[in-house]
C-alpha positions as CSV (number, residue, x, y, z in Angstrom):
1,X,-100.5,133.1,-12.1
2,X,-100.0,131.6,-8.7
3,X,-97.7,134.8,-7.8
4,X,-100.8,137.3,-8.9
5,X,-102.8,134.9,-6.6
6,X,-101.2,135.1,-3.5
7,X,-100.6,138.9,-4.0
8,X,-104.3,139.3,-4.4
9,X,-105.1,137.5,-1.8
10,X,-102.8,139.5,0.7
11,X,-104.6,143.0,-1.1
12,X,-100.9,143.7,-2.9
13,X,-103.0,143.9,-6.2
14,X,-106.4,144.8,-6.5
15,X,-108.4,141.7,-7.4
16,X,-110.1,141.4,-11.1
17,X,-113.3,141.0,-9.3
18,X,-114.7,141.4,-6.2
19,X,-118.4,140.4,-4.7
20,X,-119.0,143.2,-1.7
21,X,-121.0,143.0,1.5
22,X,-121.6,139.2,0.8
23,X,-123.3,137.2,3.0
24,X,-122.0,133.4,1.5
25,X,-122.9,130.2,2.3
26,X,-120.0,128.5,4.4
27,X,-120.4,124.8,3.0
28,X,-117.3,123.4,4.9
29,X,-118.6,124.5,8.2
30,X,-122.6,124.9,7.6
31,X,-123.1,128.4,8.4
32,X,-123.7,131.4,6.7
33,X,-120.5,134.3,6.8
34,X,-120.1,137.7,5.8
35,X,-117.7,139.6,3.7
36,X,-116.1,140.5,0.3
37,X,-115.5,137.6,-2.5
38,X,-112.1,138.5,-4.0
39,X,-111.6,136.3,-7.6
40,X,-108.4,136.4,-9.7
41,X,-108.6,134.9,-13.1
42,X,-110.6,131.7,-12.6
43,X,-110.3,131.4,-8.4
44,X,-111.5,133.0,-5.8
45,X,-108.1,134.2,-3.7
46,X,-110.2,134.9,-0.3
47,X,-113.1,136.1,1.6
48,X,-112.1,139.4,3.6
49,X,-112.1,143.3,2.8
50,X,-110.8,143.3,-1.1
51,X,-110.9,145.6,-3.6
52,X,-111.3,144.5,-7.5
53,X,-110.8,146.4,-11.2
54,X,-114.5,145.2,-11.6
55,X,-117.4,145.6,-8.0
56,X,-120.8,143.4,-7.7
57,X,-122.3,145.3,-4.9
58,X,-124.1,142.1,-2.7
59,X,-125.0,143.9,0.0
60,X,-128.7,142.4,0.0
61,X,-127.6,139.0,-1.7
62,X,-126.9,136.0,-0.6
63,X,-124.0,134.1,-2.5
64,X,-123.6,130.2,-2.9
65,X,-121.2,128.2,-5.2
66,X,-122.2,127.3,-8.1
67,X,-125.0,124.6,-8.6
68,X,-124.0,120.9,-10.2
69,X,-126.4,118.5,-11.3
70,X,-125.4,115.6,-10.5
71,X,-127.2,113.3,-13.8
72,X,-128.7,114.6,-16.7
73,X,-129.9,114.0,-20.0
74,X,-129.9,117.2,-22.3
75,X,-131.7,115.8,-24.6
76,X,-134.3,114.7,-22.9
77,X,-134.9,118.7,-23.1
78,X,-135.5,118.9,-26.2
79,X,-133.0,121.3,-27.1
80,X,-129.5,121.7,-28.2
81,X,-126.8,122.2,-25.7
82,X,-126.2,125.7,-26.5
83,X,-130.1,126.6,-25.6
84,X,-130.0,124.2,-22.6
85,X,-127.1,126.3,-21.1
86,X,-129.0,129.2,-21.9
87,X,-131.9,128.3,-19.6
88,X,-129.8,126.5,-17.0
89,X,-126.9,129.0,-16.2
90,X,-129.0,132.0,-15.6
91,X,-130.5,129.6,-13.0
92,X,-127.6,129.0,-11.3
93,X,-126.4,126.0,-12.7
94,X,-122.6,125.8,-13.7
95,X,-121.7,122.5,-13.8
96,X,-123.8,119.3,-15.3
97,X,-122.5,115.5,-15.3
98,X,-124.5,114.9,-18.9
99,X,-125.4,111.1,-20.1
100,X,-126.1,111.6,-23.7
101,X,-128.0,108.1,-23.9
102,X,-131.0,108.6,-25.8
103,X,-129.3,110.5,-28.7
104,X,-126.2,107.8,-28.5
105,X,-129.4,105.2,-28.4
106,X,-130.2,106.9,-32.2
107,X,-126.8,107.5,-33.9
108,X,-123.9,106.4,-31.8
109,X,-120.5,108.0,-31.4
110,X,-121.9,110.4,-33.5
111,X,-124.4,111.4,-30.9
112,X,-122.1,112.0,-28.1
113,X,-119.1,113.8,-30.1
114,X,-121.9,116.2,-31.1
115,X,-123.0,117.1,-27.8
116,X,-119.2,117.5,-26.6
117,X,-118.5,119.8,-29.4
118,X,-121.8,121.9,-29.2
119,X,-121.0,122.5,-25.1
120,X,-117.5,124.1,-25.7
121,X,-118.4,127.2,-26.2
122,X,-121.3,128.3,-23.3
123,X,-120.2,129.0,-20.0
124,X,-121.8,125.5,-18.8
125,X,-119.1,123.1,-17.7
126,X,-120.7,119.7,-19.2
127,X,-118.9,116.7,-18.1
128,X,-120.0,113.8,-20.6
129,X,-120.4,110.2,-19.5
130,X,-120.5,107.9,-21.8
131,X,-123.3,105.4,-22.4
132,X,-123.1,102.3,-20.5
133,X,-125.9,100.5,-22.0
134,X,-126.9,101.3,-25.8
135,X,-129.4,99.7,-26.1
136,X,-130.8,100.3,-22.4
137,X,-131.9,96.8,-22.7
138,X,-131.9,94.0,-25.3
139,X,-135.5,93.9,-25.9
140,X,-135.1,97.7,-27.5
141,X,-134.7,98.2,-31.3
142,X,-132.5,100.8,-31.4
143,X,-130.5,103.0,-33.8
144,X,-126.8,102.2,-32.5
145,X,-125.1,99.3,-30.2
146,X,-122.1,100.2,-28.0
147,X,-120.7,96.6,-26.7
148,X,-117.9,96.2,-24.6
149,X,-115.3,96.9,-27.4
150,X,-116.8,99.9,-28.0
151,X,-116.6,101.4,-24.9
152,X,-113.2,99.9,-24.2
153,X,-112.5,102.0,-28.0
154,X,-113.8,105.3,-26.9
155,X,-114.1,105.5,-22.8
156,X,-110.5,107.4,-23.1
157,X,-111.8,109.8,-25.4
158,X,-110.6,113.4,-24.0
159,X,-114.1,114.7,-23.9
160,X,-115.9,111.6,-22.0
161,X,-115.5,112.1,-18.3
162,X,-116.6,109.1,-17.3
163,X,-119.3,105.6,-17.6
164,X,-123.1,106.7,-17.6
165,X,-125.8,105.0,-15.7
166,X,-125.5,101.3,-15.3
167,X,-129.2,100.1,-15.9
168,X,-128.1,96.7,-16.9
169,X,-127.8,96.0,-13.1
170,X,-128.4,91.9,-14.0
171,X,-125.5,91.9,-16.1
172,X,-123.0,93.3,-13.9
173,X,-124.4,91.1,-10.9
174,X,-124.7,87.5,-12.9
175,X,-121.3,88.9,-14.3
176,X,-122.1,89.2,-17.9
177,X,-118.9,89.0,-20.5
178,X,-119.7,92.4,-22.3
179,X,-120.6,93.7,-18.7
180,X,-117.3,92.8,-17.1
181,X,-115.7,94.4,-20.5
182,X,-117.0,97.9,-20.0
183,X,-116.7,98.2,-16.2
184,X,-113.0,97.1,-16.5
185,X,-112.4,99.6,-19.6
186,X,-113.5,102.2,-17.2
187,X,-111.3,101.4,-14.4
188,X,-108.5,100.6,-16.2
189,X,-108.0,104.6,-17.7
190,X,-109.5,105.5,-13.8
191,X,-112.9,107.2,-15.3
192,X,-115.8,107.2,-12.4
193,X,-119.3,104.3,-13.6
194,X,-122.7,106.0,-12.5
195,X,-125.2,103.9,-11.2
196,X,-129.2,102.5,-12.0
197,X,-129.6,100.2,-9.6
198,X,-133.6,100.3,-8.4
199,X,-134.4,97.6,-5.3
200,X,-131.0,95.9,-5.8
201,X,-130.1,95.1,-1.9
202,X,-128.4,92.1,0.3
203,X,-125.9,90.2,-1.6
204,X,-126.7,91.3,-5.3
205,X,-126.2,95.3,-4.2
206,X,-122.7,94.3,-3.0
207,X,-122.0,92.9,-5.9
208,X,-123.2,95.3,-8.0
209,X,-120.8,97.5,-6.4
210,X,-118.2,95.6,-6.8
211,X,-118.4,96.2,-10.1
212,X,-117.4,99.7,-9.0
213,X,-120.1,102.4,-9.3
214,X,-120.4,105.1,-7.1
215,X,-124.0,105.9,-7.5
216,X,-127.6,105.9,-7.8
217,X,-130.9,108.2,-8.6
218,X,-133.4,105.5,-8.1
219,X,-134.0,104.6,-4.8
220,X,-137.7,104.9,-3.2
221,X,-137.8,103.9,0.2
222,X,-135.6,105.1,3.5
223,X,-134.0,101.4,3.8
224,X,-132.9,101.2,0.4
225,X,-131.3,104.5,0.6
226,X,-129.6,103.9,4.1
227,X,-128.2,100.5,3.2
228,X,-126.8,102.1,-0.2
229,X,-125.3,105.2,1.8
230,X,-124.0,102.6,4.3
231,X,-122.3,100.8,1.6
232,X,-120.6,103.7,0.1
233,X,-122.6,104.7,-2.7
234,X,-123.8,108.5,-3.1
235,X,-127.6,109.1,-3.7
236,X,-129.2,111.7,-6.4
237,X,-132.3,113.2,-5.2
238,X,-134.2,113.7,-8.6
239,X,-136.4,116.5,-10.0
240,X,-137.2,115.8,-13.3
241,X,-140.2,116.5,-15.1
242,X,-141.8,113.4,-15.2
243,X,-139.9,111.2,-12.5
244,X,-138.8,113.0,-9.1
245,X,-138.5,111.5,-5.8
246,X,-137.4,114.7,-3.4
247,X,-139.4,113.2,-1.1
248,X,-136.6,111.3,-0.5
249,X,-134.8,114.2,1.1
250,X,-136.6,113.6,4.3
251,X,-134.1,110.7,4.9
252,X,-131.8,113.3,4.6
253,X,-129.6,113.7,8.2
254,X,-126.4,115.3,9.9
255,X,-125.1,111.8,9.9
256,X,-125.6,111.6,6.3
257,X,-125.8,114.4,4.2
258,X,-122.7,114.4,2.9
259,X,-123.8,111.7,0.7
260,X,-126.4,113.1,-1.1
261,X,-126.4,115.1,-4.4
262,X,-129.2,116.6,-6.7
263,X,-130.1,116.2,-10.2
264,X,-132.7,116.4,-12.9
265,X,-132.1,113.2,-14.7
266,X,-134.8,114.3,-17.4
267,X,-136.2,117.7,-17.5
268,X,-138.6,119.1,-19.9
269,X,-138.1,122.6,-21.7
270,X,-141.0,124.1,-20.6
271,X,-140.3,123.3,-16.9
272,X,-136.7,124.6,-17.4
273,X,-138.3,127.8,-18.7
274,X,-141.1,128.6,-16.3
275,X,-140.0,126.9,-13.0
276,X,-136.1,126.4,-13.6
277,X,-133.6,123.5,-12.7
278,X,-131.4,123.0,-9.4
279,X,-132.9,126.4,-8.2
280,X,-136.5,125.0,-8.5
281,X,-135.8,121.8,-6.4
282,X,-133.3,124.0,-3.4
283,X,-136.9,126.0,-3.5
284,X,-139.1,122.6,-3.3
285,X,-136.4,121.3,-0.5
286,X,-136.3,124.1,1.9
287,X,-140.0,124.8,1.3
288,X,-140.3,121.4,2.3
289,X,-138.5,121.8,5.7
290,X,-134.7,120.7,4.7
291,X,-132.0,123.3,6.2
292,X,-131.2,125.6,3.2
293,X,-127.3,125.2,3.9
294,X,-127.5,121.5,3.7
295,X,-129.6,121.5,0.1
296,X,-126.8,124.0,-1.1
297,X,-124.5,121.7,0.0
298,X,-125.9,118.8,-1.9
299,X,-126.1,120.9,-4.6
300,X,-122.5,122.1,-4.5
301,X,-119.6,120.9,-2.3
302,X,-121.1,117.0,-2.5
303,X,-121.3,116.4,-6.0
304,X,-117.8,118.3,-6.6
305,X,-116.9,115.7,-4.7
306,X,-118.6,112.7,-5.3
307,X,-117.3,113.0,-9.4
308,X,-113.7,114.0,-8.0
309,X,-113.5,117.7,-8.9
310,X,-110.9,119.3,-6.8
311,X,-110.8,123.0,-5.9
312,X,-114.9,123.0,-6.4
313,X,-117.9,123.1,-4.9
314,X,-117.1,125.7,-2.4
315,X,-116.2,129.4,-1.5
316,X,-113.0,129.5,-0.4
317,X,-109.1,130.7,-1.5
318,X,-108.1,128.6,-4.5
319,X,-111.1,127.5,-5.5
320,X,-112.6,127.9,-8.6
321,X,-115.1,131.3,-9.3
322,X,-118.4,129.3,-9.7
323,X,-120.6,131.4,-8.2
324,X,-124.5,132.4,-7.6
325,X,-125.5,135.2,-5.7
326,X,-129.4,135.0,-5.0
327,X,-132.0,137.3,-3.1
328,X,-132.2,134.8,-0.2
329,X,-131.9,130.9,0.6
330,X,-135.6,130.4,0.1
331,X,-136.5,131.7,-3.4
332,X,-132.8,130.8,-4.9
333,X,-133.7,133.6,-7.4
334,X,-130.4,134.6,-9.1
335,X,-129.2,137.9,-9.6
336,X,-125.6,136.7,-10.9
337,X,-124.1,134.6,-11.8
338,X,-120.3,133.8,-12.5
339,X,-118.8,131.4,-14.2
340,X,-114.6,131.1,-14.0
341,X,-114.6,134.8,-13.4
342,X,-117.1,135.9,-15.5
343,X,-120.5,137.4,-15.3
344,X,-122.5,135.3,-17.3
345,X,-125.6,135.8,-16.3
C-alpha cells in the first residue's frame, strides 16, 4: 500500500478520491490554504493538483479534519451507540474518547463490552476508557463494583483504550490501596488515565498528577486552568447539555492553545438532534470571539494528540482521511463528511 501511496502522491495513479478547489484549514501552521485533497485508501497522500477515480467538487467549502471529542458519555444520550453515531457523524464528528460509566455503574463488564461491540460497525471511531471509579463514590448504591483487581483484570482488554475519569481525586492524593492498584494497572500495559479533578491546586494537584493523569473537564476559574496547563495537564472545554463551561475558552491564548481540547461530557438527544455536538460549540466559540482556526485545532490536531493518535488530527500526506468539509468556519454546517475514505455522510 505504501508503494500506491507514494505513486499517488507524485500523480503516477489517479487517487481514489479527491476533494477539489479546497480551501482547508492548515492546523500545523494556523492558516487557511487552498487546493486539491488527494486520499488513497485510508490517508490522505497530499494537498496539490490531483486527480481521483471518485471528485467532491469544494469549490465553495471549507474543509477541516475531522472533529474528536475529547470525553463523552454515550449514554448519557440516551441512545444506543449505533443511533449516537448517526447523529454525531453527520455533524462532523469522527472520533469520540467514550467513558461508558453510568451503564458500567448498572451492570458491569457487561456494560462496557456492549458498547465496544455495538460501535464496530458505524463509521464513528469510539475509543472506550474504562471506568475508573464504579461506584463514582462510596456513598452510591450501585449496580456493579469495579475495585482495583478488576481493572488490573480487564484494563488490557483489546477494545479498552484507556482509564476513564478519575473522580476519586481523595483517593489517589491520600494514596488509597485500591487507588494506587488501578493507576498502576494502567501504567503498567501503558494505557492513558483521564482526569476529574475540580479545585484540586498546590501540593494535592501535584500529587494527583503524579498519579499520572493527563487531564481534566472541570476547571472553573482562569487560575485553576493556568496552573493545571502549567503543570502539564490538558484541559476539556465542555458543552454538554446540562454542564458546559466554554466560557472557559476566553483563557484560551497563543501561548497556550495547544493545550486545550473539546468535549461534551454529557449530551442530551434532543440537543444532539436540533443543535448538534462539536459543530454546535466551534459555532458558540467563534461566535463568541475565539479565532476559528484555533477552535478547529482544539477540536482536531490537540486531542489527536493529547490521547496519542499518530497520523491524526490533521490535513496533511500520510495522515489519516478524517475529514469535514463545511460551508464556512462560522456555521460549521457540514456538507461531507469522510471517514477513512469514505463518504459517510
Amino acid at each position: 500500500m505504501l508503494e500506491k501511496y507514494i505513486r499517488a502522491a507524485r500523480r503516477e495513479i489517479k487517487c481514489d478520491l479527491v476533494l477539489k478547489n479546497t480551501s482547508y484549514v492548515d492546523v500545523f501552521t494556523g492558516k487557511i490554504r487552498k487546493g486539491d485533497i488527494g486520499v488513497v485508501g485510508e490517508k490522505i497522500v497530499g494537498v496539490g493538483e490531483y486527480e481521483g477515480e471518485t471528485e467532491l467538487d469544494c469549490s465553495d467549502l471549507t474543509v477541516t479534519p475531522g472533529y474528536i471529542d475529547g470525553h463523552v458519555h454515550i449514554e448519557s444520550s440516551q441512545l444506543s451507540p449505533e443511533e449516537f453515531a448517526s447523529l454525531i457523524v453527520p455533524r462532523g464528528t469522527t472520533t469520540i474518547i467514550a467513558d461508558p460509566h453510568e451503564i458500567t455503574n448498572v451492570c458491569g463488564m457487561a456494560g462496557c463490552e456492549y458498547i465496544a461491540m455495538a460501535s464496530l460497525n458505524v463509521p464513528l471511531e469510539v475509543k472506550l476508557q474504562l471506568p475508573s471509579c464504579v461506584p463514582a463514590t462510596p456513598f452510591e448504591t450501585s449496580g456493579a463494583v469495579l475495585n482495583g483487581n478488576d481493572i488490573e483484570e480487564n484494563i488490557n482488554t483489546p477494545f479498552i483504550f484507556g482509564l476513564g475519569e478519575f473522580m476519586n481525586y481523595p483517593g489517589v492524593i491520600n494514596c488509597d490501596k485500591d487507588v494506587m492498584q488501578k493507576l498502576e494497572s494502567a501504567h503498567i500495559v501503558g494505557k492513558i488515565i483521564d482526569g476529574h479533578a475540580p479545585s484540586v491546586h498546590g501540593y494535592d494537584l501535584n500529587a494527583y498528577l503524579c498519579g499520572g493523569i493527563s487531564t481534566d473537564h472541570e476547571c472553573a476559574t482562569g487560575d485553576e486552568i493556568e496552573e493545571k496547563i502549567s503543570k502539564g495537564m490538558y484541559v476539556h472545554v465542555r458543552h454538554g447539555s446540562s454542564t458546559q463551561n466554554l466560557g472557559n475558552a476566553k483563557y484560551i491564548t497563543a501561548e497556550n492553545m495547544r493545550r486545550f481540547l473539546l468535549c461534551t461530557d454529557d449530551r442530551h438527544s434532543a440537543d444532539l438532534k436540533e443543535k448538534g455536538h462539536i459543530d454546535d460549540a466551534l459555532r458558540r466559540l467563534v461566535k463568541d470571539g475565539l479565532n476559528p482556526v484555533w477552535a478547529v485545532t482544539c477540536a482536531t490536531l490537540n486531542p489527536a494528540e493529547c490521547y496519542g493518535f499518530k497520523y491524526r488530527g490533521g490535513i496533511a500526506p500520510f495522515y489519516l482521511a478524517d475529514l469535514v468539509a463545511v460551508d464556512n468556519l462560522t456555521t460549521f454546517n457540514a456538507k461531507y463528511v469522510i471517514k477513512n475514505c469514505k463518504l459517510v455522510a
